[in-house]
N, C-alpha and C positions, 0 to 999 in steps of 0.2 A: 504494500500500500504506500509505503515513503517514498517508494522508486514511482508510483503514480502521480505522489502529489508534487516531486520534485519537475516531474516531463511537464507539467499544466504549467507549474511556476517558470519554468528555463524558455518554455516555447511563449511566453509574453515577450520574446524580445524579439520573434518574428514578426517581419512586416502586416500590418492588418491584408496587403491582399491576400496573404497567404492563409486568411484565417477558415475561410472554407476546401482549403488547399494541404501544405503541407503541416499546419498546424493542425488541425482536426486528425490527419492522421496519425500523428506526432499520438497526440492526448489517446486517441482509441486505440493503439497500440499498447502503451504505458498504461491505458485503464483495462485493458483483456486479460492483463498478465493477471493481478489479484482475482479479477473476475470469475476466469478460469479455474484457478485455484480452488476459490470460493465452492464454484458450482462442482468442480469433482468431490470437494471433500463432502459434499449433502447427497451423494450418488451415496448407491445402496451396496456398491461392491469395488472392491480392491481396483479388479483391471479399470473399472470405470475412469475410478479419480488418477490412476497413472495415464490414463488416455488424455483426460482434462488438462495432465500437467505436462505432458509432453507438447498440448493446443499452446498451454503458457509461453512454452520455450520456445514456439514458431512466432510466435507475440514479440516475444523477447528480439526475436533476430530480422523481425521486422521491423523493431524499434531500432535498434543500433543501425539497421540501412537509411532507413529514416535520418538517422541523426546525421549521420555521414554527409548525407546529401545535403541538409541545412548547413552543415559546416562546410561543403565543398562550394557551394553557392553563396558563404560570405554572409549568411544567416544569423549563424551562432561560433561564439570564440571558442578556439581548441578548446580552450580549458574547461568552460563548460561540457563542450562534450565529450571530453576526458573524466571531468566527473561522474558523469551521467553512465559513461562504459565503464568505471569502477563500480559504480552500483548492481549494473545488469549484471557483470563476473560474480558479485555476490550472489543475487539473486540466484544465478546459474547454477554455481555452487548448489546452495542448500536446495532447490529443484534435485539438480544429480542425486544428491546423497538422501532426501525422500522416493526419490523416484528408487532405488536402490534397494534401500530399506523396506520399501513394500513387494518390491519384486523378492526378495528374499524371504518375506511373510508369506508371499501366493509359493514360490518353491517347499516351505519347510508343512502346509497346509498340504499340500497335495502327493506330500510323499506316506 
């Protein structure tokens, strides 16, 4: 959710033309990720919510192209989007190592 609320705060420094543009995708990238999360963990089954988080991380690598592209068009400053791709490796991180951790639940259940 902090890696959402920071995408909305960082993409105010986009041009307003871009506000139905690359900023809108910007924000609905950054807001799928938790979204996703959210909605697999209220799924009724294991593979479910590892399907839901695996949606996350297409989110996620939709968001870093996104961001690229704002910084390569002179959008947003490295640094910000330096920031912003320190957060996603977080994110990514603790994604990997749930996505892990449940796959290894559905392994030890099914043996």
């Amino acid at each position: 959710m902090d890696l959402a609320v920071r995408v909305h705060q960082t993409s105010r420094a986009i041009p307003k033309s871009e506000l139905f543009g690359l900023v809108s995708q910007l924000r609905r990238a950054g807001a799928s990720i938790p979204s996703n999360i959210a909605e697999g963990s209220a799924r009724k089954s294991t593979k479910e919510f590892i399907y839901f988080l695996h949606v996350s991380r297409g989110s996620m690598a939709e968001l870093e192209t996104q961001l690229l592209l704002a910084e390569r068009v002179g959008y947003l400053p490295r640094d910000a989007v330096a920031d912003l791709q320190d957060r996603i490796d977080e994110v990514g991180r603790i994604l990997n190592s749930v996505v892990a951790g449940l796959q290894r639940r559905l392994r030890q259940h099914s043996d």
